[in-house]
C-alpha positions as CSV (number, residue, x, y, z in Angstrom):
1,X,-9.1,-32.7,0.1
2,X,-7.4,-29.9,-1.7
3,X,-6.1,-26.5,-0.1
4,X,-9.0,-24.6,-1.7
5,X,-11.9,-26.4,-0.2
6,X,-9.9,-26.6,3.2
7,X,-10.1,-22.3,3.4
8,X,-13.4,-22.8,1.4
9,X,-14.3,-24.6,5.5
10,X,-12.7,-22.5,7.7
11,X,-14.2,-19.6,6.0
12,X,-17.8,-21.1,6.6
13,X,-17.0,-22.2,9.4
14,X,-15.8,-19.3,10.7
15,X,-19.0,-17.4,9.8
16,X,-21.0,-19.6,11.3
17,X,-19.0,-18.8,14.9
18,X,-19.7,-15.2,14.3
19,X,-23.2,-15.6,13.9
20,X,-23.5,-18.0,16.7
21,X,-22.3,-15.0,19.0
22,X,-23.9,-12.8,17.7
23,X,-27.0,-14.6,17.7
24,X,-27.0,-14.3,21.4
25,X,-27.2,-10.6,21.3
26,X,-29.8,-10.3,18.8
27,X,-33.0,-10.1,20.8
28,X,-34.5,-6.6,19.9
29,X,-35.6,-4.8,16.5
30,X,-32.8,-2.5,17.1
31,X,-30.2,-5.1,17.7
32,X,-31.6,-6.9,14.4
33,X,-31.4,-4.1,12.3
34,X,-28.7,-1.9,13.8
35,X,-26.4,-3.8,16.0
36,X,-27.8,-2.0,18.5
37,X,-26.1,1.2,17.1
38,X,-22.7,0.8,18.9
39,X,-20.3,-0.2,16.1
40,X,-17.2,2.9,16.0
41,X,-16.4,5.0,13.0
42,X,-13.3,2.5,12.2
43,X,-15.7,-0.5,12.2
44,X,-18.3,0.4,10.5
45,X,-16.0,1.8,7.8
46,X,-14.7,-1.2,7.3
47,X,-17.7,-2.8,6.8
48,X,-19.4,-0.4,4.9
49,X,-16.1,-1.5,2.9
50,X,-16.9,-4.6,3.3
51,X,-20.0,-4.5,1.8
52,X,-19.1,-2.3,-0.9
53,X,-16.2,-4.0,-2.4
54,X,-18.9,-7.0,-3.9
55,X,-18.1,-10.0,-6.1
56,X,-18.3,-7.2,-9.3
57,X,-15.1,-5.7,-7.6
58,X,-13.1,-8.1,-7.0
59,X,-14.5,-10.6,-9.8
60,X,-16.4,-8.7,-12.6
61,X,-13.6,-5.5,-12.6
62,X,-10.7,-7.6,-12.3
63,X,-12.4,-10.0,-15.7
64,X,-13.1,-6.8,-17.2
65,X,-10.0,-5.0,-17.4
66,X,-8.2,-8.1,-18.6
67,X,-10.3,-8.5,-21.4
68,X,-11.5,-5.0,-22.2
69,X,-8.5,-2.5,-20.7
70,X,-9.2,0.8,-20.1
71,X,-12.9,0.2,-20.9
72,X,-12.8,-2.2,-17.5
73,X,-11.7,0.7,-15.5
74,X,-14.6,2.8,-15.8
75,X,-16.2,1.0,-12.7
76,X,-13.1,1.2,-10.4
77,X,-12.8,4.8,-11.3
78,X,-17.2,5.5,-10.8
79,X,-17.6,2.8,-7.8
80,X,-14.7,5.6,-6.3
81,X,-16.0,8.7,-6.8
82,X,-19.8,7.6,-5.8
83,X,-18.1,8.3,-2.1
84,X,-17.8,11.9,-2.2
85,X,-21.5,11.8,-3.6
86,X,-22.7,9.8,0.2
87,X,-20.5,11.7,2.1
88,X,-21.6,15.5,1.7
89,X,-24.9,14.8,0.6
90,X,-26.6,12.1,2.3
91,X,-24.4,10.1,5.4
92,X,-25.4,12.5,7.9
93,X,-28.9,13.7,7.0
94,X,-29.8,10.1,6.7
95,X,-28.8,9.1,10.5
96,X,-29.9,12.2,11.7
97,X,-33.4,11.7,10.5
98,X,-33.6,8.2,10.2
99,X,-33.8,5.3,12.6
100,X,-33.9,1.7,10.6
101,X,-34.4,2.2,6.9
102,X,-34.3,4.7,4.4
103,X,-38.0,5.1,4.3
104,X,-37.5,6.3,7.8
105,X,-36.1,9.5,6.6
106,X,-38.3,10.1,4.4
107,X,-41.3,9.6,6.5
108,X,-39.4,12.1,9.2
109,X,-41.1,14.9,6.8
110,X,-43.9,13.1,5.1
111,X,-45.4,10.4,7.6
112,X,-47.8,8.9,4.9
113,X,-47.8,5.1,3.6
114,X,-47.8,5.3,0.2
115,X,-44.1,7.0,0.3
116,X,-42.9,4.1,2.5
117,X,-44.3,1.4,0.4
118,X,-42.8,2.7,-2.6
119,X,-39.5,3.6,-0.9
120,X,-39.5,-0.6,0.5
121,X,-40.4,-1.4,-2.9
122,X,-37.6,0.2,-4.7
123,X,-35.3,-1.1,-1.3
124,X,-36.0,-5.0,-2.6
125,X,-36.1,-4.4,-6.2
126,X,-32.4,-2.9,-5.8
127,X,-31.3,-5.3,-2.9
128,X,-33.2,-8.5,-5.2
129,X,-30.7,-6.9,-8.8
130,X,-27.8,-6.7,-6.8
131,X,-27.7,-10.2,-4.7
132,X,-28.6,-11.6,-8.1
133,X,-24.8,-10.5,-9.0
134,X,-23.4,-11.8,-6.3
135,X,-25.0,-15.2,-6.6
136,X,-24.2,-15.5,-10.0
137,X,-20.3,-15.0,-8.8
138,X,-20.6,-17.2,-5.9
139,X,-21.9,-20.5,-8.3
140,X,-18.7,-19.7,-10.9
141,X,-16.6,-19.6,-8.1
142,X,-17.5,-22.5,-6.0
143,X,-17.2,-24.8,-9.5
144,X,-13.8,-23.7,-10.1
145,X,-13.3,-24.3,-6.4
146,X,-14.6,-27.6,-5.9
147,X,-14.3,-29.6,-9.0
148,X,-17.8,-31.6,-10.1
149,X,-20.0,-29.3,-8.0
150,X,-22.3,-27.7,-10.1
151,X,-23.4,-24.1,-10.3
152,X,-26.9,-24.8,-8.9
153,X,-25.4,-26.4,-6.3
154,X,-23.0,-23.5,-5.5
155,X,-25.9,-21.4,-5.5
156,X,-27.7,-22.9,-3.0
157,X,-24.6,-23.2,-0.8
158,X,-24.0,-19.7,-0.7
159,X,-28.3,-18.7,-0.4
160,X,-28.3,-21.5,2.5
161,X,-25.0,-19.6,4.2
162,X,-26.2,-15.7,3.6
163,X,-29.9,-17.0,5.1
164,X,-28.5,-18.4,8.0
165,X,-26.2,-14.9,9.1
166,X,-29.5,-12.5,8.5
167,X,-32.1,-15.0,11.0
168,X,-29.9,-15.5,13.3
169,X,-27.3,-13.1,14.0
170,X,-29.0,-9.6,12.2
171,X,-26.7,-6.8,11.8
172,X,-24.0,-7.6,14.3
173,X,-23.1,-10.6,12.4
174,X,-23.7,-9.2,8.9
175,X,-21.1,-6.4,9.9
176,X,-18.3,-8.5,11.6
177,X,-18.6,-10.7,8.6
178,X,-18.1,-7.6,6.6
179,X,-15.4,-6.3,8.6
180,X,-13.3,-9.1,8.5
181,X,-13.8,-10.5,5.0
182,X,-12.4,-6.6,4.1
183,X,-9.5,-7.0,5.7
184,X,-9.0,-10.3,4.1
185,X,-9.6,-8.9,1.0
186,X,-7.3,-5.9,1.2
187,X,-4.7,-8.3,2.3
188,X,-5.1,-10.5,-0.5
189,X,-5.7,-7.6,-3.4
190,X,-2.1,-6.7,-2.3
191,X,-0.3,-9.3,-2.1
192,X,-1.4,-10.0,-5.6
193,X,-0.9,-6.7,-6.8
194,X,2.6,-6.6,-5.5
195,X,3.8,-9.9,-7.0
196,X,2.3,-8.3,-10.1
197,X,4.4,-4.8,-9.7
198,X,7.1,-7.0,-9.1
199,X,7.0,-9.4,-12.7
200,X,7.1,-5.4,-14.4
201,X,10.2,-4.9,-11.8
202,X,8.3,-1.8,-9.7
203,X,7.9,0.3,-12.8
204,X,4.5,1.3,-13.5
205,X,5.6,2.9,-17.2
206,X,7.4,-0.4,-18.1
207,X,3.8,-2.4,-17.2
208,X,1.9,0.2,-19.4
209,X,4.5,-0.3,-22.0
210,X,4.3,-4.0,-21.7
211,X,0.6,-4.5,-21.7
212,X,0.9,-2.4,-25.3
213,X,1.7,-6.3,-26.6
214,X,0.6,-8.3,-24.1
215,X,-3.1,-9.0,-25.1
216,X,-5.3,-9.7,-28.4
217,X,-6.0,-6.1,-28.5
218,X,-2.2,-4.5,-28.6
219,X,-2.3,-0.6,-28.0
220,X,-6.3,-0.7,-27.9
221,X,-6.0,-2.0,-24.8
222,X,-4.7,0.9,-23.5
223,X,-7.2,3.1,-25.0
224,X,-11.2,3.4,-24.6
225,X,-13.9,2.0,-27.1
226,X,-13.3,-2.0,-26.8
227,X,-16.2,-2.2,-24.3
228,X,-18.3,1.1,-24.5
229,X,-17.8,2.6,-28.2
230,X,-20.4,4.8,-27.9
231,X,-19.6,7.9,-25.7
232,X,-23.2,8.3,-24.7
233,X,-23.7,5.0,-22.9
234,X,-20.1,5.5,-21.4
235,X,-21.5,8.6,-19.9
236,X,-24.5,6.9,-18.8
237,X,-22.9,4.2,-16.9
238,X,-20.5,6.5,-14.6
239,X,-23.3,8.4,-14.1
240,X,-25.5,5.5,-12.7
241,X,-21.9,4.5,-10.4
242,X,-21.2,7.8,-9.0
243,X,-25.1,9.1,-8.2
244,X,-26.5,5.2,-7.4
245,X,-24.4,4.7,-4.1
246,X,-25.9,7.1,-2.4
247,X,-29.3,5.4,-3.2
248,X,-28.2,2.1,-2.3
249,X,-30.2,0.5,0.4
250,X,-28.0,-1.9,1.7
251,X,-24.9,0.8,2.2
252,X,-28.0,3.5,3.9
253,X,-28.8,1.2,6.2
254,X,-25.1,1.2,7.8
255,X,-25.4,4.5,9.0
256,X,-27.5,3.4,11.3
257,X,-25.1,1.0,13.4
258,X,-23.5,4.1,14.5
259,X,-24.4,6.7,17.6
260,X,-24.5,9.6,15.6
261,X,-23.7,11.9,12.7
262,X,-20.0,12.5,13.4
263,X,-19.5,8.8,13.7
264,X,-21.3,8.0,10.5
265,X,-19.1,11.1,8.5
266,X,-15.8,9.3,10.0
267,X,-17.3,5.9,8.9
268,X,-17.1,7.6,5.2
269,X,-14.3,8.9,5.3
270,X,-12.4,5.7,6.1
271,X,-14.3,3.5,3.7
272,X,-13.3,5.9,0.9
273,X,-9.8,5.7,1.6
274,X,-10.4,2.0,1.9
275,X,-12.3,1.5,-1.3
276,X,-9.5,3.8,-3.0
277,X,-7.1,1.6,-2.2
278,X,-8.4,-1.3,-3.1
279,X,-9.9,-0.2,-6.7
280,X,-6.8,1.3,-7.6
281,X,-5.4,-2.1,-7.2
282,X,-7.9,-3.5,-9.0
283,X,-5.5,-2.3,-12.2
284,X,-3.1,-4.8,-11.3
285,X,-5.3,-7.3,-10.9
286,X,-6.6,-6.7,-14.2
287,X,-3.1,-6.0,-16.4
288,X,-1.8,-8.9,-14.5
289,X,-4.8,-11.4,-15.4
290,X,-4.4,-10.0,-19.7
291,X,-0.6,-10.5,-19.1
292,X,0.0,-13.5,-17.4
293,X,-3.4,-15.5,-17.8
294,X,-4.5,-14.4,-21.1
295,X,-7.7,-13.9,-22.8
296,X,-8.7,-17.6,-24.1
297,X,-7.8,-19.1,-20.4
298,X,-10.4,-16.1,-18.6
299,X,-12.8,-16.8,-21.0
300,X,-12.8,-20.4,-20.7
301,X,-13.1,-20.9,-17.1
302,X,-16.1,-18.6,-17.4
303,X,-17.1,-16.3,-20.9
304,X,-18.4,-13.1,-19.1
305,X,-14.2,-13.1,-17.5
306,X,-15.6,-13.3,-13.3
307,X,-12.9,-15.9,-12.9
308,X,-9.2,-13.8,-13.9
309,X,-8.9,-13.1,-10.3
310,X,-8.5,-16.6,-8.6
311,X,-6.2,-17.6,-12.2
312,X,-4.3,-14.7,-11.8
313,X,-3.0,-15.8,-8.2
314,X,-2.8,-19.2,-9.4
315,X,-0.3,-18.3,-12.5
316,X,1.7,-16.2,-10.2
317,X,1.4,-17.8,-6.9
318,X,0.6,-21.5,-7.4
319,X,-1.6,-23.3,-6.0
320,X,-1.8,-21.7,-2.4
321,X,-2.2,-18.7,-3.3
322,X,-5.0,-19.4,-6.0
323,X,-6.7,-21.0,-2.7
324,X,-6.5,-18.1,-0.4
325,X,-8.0,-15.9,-2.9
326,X,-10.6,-17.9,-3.8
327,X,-11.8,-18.3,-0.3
328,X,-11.7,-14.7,-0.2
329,X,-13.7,-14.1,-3.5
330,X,-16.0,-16.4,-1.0
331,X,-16.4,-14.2,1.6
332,X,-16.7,-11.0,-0.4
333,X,-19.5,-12.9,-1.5
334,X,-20.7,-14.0,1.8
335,X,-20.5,-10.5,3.1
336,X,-22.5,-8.8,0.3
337,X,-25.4,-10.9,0.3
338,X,-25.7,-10.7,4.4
339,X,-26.0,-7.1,3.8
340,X,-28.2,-7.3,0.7
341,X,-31.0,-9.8,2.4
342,X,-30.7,-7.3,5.5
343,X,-31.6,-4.7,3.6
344,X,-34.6,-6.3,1.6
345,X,-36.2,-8.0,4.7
346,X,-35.7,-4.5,6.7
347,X,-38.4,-2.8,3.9
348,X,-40.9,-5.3,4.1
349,X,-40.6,-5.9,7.6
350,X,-40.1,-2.4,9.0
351,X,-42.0,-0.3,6.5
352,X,-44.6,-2.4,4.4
353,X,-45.5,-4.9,7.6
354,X,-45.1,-2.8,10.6
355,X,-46.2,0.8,9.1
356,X,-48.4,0.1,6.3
357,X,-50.0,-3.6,7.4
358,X,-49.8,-3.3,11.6
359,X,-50.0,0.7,11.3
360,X,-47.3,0.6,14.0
361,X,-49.3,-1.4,16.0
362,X,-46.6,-4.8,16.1
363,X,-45.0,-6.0,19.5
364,X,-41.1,-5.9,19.4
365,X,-41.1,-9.6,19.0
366,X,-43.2,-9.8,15.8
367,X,-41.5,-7.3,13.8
368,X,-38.2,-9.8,14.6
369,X,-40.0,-12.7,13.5
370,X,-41.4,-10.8,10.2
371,X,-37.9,-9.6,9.1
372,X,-36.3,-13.3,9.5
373,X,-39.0,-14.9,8.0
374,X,-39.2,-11.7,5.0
375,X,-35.1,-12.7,5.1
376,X,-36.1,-16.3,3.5
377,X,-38.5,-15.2,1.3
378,X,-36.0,-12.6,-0.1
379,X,-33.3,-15.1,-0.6
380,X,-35.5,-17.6,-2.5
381,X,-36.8,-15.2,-4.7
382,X,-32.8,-14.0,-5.2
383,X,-31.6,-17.9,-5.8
384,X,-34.2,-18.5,-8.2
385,X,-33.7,-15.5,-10.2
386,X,-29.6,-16.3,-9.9
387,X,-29.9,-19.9,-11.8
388,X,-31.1,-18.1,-15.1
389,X,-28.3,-15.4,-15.3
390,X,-25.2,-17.9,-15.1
391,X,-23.3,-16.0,-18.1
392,X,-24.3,-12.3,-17.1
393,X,-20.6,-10.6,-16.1
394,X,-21.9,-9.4,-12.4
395,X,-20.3,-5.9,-13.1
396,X,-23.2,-5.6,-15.7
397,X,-25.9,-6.4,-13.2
398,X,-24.8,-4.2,-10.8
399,X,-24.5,-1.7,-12.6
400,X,-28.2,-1.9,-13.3
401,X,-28.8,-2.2,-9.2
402,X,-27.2,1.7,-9.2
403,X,-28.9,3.1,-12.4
404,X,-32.2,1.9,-10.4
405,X,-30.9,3.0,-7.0
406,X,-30.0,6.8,-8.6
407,X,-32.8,6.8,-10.7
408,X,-35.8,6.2,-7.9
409,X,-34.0,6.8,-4.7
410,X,-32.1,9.7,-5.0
411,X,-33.9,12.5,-6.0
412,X,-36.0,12.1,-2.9
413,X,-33.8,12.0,-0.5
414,X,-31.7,15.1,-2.0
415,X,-35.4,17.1,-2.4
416,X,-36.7,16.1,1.1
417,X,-33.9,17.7,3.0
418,X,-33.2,20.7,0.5
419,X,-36.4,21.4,-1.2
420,X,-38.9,23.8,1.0
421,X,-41.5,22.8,-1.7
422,X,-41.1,19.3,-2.4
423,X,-44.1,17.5,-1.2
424,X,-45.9,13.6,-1.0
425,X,-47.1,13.3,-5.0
426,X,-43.7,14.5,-6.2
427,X,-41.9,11.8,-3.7
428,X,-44.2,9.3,-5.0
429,X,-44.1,10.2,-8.4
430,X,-40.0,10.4,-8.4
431,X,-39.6,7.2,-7.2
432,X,-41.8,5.1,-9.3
433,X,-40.8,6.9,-12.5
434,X,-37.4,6.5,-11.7
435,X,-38.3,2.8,-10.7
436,X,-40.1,2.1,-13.8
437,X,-38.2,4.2,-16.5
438,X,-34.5,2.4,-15.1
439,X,-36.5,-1.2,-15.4
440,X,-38.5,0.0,-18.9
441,X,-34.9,0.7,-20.5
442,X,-33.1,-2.4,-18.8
443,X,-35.9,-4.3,-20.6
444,X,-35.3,-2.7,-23.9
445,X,-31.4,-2.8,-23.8
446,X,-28.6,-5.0,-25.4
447,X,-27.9,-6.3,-22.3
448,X,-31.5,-8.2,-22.8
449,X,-31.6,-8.3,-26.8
450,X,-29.7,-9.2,-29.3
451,X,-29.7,-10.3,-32.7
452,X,-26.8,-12.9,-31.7
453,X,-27.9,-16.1,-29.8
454,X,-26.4,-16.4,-26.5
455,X,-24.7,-12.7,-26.1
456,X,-27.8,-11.7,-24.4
457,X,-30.9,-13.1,-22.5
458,X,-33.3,-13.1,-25.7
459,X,-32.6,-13.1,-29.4
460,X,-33.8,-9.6,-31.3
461,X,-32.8,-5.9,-31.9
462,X,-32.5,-3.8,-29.1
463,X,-35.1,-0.9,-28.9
464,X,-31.9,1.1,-27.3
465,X,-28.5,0.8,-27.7
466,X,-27.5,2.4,-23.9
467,X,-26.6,-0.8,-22.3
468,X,-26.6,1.4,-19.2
469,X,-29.9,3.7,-18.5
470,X,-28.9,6.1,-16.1
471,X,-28.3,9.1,-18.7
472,X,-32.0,8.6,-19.5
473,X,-33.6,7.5,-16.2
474,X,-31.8,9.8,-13.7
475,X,-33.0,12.7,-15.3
476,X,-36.7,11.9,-15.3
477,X,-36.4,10.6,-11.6
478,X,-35.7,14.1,-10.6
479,X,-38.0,15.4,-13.2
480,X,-41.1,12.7,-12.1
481,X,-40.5,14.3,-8.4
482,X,-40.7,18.1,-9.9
483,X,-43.4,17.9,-11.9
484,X,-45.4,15.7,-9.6
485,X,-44.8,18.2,-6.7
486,X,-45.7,21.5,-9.1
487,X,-48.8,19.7,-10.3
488,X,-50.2,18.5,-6.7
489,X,-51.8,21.4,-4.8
490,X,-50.7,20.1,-1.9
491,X,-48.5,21.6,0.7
492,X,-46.0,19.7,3.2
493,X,-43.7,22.6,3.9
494,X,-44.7,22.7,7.3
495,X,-42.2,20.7,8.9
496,X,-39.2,22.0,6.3
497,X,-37.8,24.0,9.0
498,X,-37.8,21.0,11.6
499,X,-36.4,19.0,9.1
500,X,-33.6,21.0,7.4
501,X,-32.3,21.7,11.3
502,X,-32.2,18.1,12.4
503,X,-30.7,16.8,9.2
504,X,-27.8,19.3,10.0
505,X,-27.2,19.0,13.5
506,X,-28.9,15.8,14.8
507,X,-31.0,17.6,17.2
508,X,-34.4,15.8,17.7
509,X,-36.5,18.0,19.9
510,X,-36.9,21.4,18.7
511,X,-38.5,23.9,21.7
């Protein structure tokens, strides 16, 4: 039994603990969905890290710099930033006006059940994207781990693993798995990273000197254009990264494991310094896998480059140290899709089956029951759609999860706390043209066409050449929500007021 599948156990094994624990205190909805609300600042900033630092980190951003350079980057540097975008416009108005979901915010100024269905809806189409990424890494990964296991195999391990934390141990274990898979993770990034620094003997001009000759792509590699030569779609895709975070369901819903507003500002603030660290790391992961790996060996073990992590530690670290990371790479993995499943299952359970199907009629117990068994169905529908998109690079498909999640999400939530005007129709009409403009132009992209068999899902000419829609969908999510507010005659201004103070200040009861 080699050292990899050995951590590859105690890794599982020590999931499993945590969610046997934290099984026992998972009796109520709000235990289920929030942990009960009593994580601090510090925790839940790590596991917001947790959470956010996915597979397409650690895997995808590490693969891409090594093959592409500079190109790779542009998700380190937009993943980043996407932080300052959560923390002064939507972490505190969200758990000040929300209770379990995001729908919940919404519905704090317009109670009506069309808005929370399509809000649940675009919560599981964005959850479903994203945990598709993550699978996709998990099967690669497992192969290389255990040799003769196959990728559907892997997949099912890993759907199996990320069912089993959401039933039975809700939120608290989804966020202590989070929690200490970042700290792993951290741990890990820098050891690499400083074996790495070390082989370019501490000097950071020497290794940008060095990498000028080090890959297929000499001084290009340094430059932009090898991945994204057209400026426009470069563009695009930062902006999807730096406006999608704040529409992600899966990091919304972590506000809510804290007490209150301050708590959930601090949990931002230490997740961003978090995240920074690790993604500026995330250079030397990728310099180090072009330098010391190479570009034939990454593609090899898998074409899209999600392996150059785990070969990087195992060129410079042997066999031990290719191991640990890969285990790690494991739990990021685990971690994700525990949040991602709890996300998904919250919508349909909280919002479409207990507001829109039970009218908020449901007993404590049911509500429970429907988001364990809505957990199942979520992560069937997520395995399945995994086994076809084996040679998608996972950075690609998530950053389709945040064109969607800045496209249909965000406008509403920025216009319901700031816009005095913005009523139902233009909510509803925001969020499903964002919804369906992101998905129409993900359908028409190269990432789905092209004229070369096998460098794409289906063989044909692109109606688009954006391999990123957010420049494009963005846009008319914030325009779908104007112009469907400006041509309802409607008015839901009344509780503006209300609404603008408790967003603000976290007061509920207004005298």
């Amino acid at each position: 039994m080699n050292t990899a599948f050995l951590l590859f156990l105690v890794i599982v094994l020590g999931t499993l603990v945590i969610t046997y624990y934290a099984a026992k205190k998972t009796k109520t909805v709000n235990e289920f969905y929030t942990a009960g609300g009593g994580l601090t600042g510090w925790q839940n900033g790590l596991a917001i890290a947790g959470d956010y630092m996915s597979a397409a980190s650690f895997l995808g951003i590490a693969g891409m710099i090594a093959l592409f350079g500079f190109d790779g980057f542009f998700y380190s540097i937009g993943f980043l930033v996407a932080y300052l975008v959560v923390l002064y416009l939507v972490a505190e108005p969200l758990r000040n006006l929300g209770k379990y979901t995001m729908a919940d915010m919404i519905a704090a100024r317009f109670d009506n059940k069309k808005i929370r269905g399509v809000a649940a809806l675009n919560s599981i189409v964005i959850s479903i994207f994203y945990m598709i990424a993550q699978l996709v890494g998990a099967g690669a990964l497992i192969s290389l781990l255990i040799p003769g296991l196959d990728y559907t195999a892997s997949v099912l391990i890993v759907g199996v693993l990320m069912t089993v934390y959401v039933v039975f141990g809700g939120m608290t274990a989804t966020s202590w798995v989070q929690i200490i898979k970042c700290v792993l993770l951290i741990a890990g990034t820098f050891i690499i990273s400083l074996i790495v620094f070390a082989k370019f003997n501490f000097n950071i001009g020497y290794m940008f000197d060095a990498m000028r000759t080090a890959t297929p792509l000499k001084e290009a590699f340094l430059n932009p254009g090898n991945k994204f030569a057209n400026g426009l779609d470069t563009l695009s895709l930062n902006l999807a990264l730096v406006l999608g975070t704040a529409g992600l369901p899966h990091i919304l819903i972590r506000f809510f494991t804290v007490k209150d507003a301050p708590t959930a500002r601090k949990s931002v603030v230490v997740a961003t310094w978090i995240i920074g660290l690790f993604y500026v790391m995330t250079l030397f992961l990728g310099f180090g896998a072009a330098a010391f790996v190479g570009k034939d060996a990454i593609v090899q073990a898998n074409a899209a480059g999600n392996m150059a992590a785990p070969l990087l530690a195992k060129a410079i670290g042997g066999e031990f140290l290719f191991a640990f990371v890969s285990a790690v790479a494991f739990a990021t993995i685990l971690a994700v899709v525990a949040g991602l499943v709890l996300s998904a299952a919250s919508a349909f359970a909280h919002d479409f089956y207990g507001h829109i199907i039970r009218k908020g009629n449901v007993r404590e117990k049911e509500q429970v029951r429907a988001a364990r068994l809505a957990s199942v169905g979520v992560a069937v529908i997520s395995i399945l759609l995994a086994l076809f998109a084996q040679k998608l690079n996972v950075a690609f498909l998530v950053a389709l999860a945040f064109a969607v999640a800045a496209s249909a999400n965000l406008p509403v939530l920025v216009f319901t706390v700031f816009w005095k005007r913005f009523n139902t129709t233009g909510a509803v009409t925001g969020m499903l043209i964002g919804l369906i403009s992101a998905l129409v132009l993900v359908a028409v992209s190269p990432n789905v066409w092209d004229p070369v068999a096998g460098k794409a899902i289906f063989v044909g000419t692109p109606l688009i050449s954006l391999t990123n829609p957010g420049i494009i969908s963005i846009p008319l999510g914030f325009l779908g929500a104007v112009i469907g507010t400006y041509f309802s005659s409607k008015r839901d201004d009344a509780k503006f007021d209300e609404i603008l103070v408790k967003a603000n200040t976290g007061i509920r009861e207004l005298s």
